[in-house]
C-alpha positions as a printed NumPy array, in Angstrom:
array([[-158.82 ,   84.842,   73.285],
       [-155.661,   84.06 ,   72.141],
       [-155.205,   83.506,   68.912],
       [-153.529,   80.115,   67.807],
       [-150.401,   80.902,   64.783],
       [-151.536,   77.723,   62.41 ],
       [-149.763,   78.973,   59.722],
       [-146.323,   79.355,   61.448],
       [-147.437,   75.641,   62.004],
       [-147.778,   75.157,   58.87 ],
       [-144.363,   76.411,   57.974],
       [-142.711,   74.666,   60.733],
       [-144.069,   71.321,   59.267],
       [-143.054,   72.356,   55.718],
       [-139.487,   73.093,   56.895],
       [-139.176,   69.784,   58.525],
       [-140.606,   67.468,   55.834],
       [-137.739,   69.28 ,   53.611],
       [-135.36 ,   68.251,   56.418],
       [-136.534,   64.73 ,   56.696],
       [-136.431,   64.586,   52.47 ],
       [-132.638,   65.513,   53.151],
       [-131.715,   62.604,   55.367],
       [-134.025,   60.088,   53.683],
       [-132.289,   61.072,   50.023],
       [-129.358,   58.867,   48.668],
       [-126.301,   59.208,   50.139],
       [-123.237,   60.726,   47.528],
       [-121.403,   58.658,   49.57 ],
       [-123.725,   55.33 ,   48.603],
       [-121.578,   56.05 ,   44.917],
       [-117.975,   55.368,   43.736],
       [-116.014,   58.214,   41.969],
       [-117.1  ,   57.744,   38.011],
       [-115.243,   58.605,   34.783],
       [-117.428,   58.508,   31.67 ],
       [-116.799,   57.305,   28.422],
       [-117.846,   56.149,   25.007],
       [-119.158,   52.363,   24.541],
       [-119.182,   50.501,   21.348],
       [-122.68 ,   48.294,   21.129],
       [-121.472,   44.798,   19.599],
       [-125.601,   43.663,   20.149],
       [-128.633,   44.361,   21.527],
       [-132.129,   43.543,   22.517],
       [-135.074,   45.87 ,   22.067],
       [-135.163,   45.736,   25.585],
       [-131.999,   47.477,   26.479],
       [-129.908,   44.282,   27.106],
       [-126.749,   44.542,   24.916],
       [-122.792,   44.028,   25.396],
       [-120.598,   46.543,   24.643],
       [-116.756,   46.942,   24.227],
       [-114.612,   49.72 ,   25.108],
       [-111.131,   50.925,   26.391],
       [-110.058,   50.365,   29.477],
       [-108.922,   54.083,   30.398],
       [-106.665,   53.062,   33.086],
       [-105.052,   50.353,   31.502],
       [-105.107,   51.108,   27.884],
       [-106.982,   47.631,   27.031],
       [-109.981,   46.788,   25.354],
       [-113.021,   44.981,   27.332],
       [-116.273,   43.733,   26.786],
       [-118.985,   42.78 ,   29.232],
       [-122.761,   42.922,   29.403],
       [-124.539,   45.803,   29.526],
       [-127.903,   47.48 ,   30.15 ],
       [-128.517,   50.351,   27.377],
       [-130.829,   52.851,   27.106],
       [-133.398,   51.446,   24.968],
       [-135.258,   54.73 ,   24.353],
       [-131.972,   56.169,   22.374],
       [-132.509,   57.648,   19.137],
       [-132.285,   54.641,   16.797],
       [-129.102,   55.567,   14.611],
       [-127.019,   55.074,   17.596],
       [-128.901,   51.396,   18.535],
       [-126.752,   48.355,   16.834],
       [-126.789,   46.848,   14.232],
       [-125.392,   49.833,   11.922],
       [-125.701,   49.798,    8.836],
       [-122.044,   50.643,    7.669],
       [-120.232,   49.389,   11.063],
       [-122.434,   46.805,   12.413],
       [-122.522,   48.532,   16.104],
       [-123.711,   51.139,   17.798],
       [-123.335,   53.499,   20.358],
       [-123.997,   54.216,   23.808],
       [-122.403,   55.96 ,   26.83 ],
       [-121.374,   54.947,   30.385],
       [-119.275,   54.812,   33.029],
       [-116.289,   53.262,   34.706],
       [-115.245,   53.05 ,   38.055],
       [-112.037,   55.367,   38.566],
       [-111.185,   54.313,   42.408],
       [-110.763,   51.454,   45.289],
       [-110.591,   48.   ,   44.04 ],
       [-113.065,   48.017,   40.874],
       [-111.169,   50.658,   38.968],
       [-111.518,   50.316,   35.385],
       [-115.   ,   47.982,   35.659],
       [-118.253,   49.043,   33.832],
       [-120.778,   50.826,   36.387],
       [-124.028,   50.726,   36.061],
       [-126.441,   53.091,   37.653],
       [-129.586,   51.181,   37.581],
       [-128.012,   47.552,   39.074],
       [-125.799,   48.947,   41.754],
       [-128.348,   51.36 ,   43.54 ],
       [-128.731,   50.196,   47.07 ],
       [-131.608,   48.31 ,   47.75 ],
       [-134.256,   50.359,   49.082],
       [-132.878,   53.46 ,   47.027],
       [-135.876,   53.727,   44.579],
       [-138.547,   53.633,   47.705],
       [-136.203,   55.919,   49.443],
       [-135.683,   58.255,   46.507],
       [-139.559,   58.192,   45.947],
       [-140.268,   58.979,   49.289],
       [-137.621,   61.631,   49.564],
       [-139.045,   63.283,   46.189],
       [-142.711,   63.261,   47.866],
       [-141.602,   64.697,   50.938],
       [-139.403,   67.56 ,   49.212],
       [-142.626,   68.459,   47.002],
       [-144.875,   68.461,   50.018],
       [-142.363,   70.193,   52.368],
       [-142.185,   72.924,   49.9  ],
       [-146.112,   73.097,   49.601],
       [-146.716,   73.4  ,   52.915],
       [-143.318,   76.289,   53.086],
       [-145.072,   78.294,   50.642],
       [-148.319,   78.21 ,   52.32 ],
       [-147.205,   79.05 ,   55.848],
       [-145.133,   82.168,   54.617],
       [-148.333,   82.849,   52.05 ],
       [-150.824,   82.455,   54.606],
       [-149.106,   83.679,   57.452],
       [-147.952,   87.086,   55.401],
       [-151.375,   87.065,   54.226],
       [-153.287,   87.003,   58.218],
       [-150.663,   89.828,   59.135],
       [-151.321,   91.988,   56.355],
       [-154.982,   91.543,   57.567],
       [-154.577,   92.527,   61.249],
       [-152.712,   95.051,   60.461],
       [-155.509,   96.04 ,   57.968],
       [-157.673,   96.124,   60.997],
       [-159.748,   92.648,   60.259],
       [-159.472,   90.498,   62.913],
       [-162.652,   87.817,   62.498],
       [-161.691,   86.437,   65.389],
       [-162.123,   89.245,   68.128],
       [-165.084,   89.902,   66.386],
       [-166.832,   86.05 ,   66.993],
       [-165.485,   86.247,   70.401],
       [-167.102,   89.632,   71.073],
       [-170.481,   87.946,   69.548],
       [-170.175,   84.992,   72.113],
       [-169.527,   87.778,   74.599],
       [-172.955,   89.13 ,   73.841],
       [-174.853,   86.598,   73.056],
       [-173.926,   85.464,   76.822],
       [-174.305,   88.719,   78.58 ],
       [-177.562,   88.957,   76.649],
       [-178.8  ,   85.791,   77.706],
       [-178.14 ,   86.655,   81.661],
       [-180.052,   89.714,   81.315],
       [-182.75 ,   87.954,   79.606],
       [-183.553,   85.302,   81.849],
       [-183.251,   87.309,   84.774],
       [-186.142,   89.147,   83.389],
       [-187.99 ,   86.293,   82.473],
       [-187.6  ,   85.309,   86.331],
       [-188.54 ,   88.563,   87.377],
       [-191.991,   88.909,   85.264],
       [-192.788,   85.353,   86.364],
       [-192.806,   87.329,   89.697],
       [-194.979,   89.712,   88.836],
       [-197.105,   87.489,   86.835],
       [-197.71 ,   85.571,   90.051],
       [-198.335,   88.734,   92.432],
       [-200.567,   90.257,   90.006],
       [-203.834,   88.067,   91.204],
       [-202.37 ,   88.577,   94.96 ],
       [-201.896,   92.317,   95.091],
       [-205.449,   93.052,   97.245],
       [-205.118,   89.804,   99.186],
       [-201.551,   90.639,  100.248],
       [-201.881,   93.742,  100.838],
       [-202.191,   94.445,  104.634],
       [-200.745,   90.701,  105.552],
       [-197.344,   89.988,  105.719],
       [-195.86 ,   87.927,  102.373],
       [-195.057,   85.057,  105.267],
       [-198.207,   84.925,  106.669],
       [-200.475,   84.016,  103.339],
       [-202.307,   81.152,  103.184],
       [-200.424,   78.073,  101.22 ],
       [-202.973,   78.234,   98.267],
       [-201.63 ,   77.518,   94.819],
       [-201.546,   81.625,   94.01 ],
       [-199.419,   82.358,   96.841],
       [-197.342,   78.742,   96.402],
       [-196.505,   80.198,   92.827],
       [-195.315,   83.507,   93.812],
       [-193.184,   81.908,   97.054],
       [-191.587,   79.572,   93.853],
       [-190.905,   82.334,   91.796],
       [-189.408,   84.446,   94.285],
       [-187.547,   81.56 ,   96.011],
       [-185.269,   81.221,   92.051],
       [-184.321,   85.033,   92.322],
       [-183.479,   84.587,   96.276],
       [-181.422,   81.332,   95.466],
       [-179.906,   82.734,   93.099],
       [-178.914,   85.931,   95.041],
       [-177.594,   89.295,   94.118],
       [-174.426,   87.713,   92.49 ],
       [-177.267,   87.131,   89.469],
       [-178.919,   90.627,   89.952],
       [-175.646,   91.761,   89.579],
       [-174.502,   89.757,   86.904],
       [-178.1  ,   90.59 ,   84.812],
       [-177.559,   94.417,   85.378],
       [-173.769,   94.062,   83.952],
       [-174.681,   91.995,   80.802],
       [-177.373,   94.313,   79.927],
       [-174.918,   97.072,   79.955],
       [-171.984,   95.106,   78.187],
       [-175.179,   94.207,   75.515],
       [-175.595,   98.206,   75.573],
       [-171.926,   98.348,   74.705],
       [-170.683,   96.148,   72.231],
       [-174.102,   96.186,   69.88 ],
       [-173.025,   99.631,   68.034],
       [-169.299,   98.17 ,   68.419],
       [-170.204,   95.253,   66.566],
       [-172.578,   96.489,   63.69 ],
       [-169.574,   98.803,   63.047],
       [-167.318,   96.049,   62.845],
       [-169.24 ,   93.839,   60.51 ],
       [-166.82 ,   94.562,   57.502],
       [-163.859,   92.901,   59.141],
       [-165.239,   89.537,   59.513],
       [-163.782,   89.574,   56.079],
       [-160.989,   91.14 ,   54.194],
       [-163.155,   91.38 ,   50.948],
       [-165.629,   93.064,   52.603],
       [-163.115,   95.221,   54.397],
       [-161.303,   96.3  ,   50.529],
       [-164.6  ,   97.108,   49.191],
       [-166.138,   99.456,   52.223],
       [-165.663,  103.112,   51.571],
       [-162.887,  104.859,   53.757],
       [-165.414,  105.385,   56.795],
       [-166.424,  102.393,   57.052],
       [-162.927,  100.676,   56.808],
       [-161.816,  103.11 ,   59.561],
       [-164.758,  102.328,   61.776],
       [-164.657,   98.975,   61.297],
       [-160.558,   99.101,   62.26 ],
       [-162.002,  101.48 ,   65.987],
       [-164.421,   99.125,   66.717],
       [-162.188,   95.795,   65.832],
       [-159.577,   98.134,   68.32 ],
       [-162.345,   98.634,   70.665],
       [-163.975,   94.967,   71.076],
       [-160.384,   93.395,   71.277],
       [-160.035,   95.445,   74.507],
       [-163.891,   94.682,   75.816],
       [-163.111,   90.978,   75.484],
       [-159.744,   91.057,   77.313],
       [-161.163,   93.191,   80.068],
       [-163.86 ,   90.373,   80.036],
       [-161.951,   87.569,   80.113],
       [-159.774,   89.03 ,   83.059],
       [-162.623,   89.455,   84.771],
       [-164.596,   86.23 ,   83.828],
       [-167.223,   87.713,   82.632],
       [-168.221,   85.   ,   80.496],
       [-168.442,   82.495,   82.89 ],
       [-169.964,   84.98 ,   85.763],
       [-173.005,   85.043,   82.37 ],
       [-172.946,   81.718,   82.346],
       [-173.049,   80.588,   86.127],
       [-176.014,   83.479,   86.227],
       [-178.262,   81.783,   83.599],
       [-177.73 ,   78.844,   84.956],
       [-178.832,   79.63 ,   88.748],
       [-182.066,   81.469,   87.443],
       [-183.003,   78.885,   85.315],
       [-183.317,   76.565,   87.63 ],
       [-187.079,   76.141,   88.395],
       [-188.249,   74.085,   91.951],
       [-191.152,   71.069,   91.049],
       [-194.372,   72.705,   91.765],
       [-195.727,   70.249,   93.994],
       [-192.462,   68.681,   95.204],
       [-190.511,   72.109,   96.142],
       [-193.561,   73.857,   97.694],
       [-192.761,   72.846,  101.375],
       [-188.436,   73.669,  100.817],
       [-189.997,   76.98 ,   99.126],
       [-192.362,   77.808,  101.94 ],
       [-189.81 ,   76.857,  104.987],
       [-187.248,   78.927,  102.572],
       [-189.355,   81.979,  103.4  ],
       [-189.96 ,   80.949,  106.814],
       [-186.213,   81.138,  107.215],
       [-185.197,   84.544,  105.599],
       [-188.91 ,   86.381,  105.424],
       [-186.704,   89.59 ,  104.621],
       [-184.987,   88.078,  101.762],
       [-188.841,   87.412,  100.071],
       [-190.529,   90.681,  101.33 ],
       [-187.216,   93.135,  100.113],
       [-187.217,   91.476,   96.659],
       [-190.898,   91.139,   96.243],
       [-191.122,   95.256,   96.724],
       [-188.088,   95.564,   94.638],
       [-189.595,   94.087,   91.507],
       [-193.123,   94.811,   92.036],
       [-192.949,   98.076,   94.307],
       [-195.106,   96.556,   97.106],
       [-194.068,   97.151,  100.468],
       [-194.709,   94.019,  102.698],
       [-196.38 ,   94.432,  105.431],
       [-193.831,   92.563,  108.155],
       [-195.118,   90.277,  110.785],
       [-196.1  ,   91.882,  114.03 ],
       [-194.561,   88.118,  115.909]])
């Protein structure tokens, strides 16, 4: 079964959301060339609103506008002081194009879906980088277990394997002892007459039934039986010795023999299962269980059952000696 590489998923989808943060981020280009320098506080409110004064860099002037400043500043530099009557703060002027020399603030002239944008870019950038970290974690983490020998996943798909070749080789044998179940009562009254020849009673009715599901089903199921019970043969001591690699704890706390025979039989099962599944095994199982489950009405599939052995009287008498040993007498017309 292949096996499906979620984490380098995982990393893949880490790697873009950091790509996506990058083109969703501000632009440097959204923001004018800045010089910073010192503003005198004339007043303010406690909630940051204030005008300040300061010198025109540019053109050697002094200026005073409006001003948004930082109201969570340590309160020695917030106006009124004490000795000069202002106080201080910091900004920035624009230094090129057409505004040069104007106050710049950093909270008004953002552009107008900058904060969602910013937000959104932040989210993505801390998720990205989650899901980066996990893919190389995880995915360094599943090599470093197949290479450890653990491989959970060869090991449930050589269960499946079993429990359907099991199940084949099961019901086939539940068809054949309902067979022999219904010849048991029979064996003196069939035994100089041919099988096709019996009276129609409900005895003989039940054995024509149950030997009718096994000829229907034909020797693809026969076949099919014999090759799951020696695939069950197979993989049962393959599997009970690769128990401690369904996990990697397990695996780091079994002894050196078992780790090693846990890594053969991991080896061992991977190679059943693709010899299996090349061969559709699996569904060969499943197509087998299916036919020999299939049980004819009692009262409705008598006559088809009857005029079935009418048809192919061989068919009946070769399988009937096959699972019973009794050798059909065959009809002197």
């Amino acid at each position: 079964m292949r096996r499906i590489p979620v984490f380098r998923w995982v990393l893949a989808l880490g790697l873009a959301l950091v790509g996506f943060s990058v083109v969703l981020a501000p632009s440097v280009a959204d923001f004018p060339e800045l010089h910073q320098l010192d503003l005198d506080v004339v007043n303010e409110k406690p909630d940051g609103e204030c005008t300040v004064r300061w010198t025109d860099p540019f053109e050697d002037r002094e200026r005073e506008e409006p001003y948004r400043c930082d109201p969570d500043r340590e309160p020695v530099l917030k106006a009124p002081d004490p000795v000069t009557g202002m106080g201080w703060d910091t900004g920035f002027v624009v230094s090129e194009g057409p505004g040069r020399g104007e106050l710049y603030s950093l909270d008004e002239d953002v552009p107008a879906d900058g904060g969602v944008r910013d937000g959104l870019s932040e989210a993505m950038v801390a998720g990205g980088l989650l899901l980066t970290a996990a893919g190389i974690a995880g995915g360094g983490f599943g090599a470093l277990i197949r290479a450890s020998g653990v491989d959970p996943a060869a090991v449930r798909r050589a269960r499946q394997l079993r429990d359907t070749a099991n199940a084949v080789a099961e019901d086939h044998e539940r068809a054949e002892e309902a067979v022999r179940t219904a010849w048991a009562p029979l064996r003196r009254e069939l035994a100089s007459a041919p099988l096709e020849s019996a009276p129609p009673g409900p005895r003989t009715t039940a054995l024509v039934l149950a030997l009718q599901v096994l000829v229907e089903a034909g020797p693809e199921a026969r076949s099919a039986a014999r090759t799951g019970g020696e695939f069950c043969s197979s993989l049962d001591p393959l599997l009970s010795d690769a128990t401690p690699a369904l996990r990697y704890q397990d695996m780091l706390r079994a002894d050196r023999d078992r780790r090693w025979g846990a890594t053969y039989a991991v080896s061992q099962l991977t190679e059943m299962v693709k010899d299996a599944d090349r061969r559709s095994s699996a569904q060969r199982f499943a197509q087998a269980s299916v036919d020999l489950l299939r049980r004819p009405d009692p009262e409705l599939g008598a006559l088809a059952a009857w005029s079935d052995l009418e048809a192919r009287p061989e068919e009946y008498r070769a399988l009937l000696a096959e699972i019973t040993g009794h050798e059909s007498p065959t009809s002197s017309g």
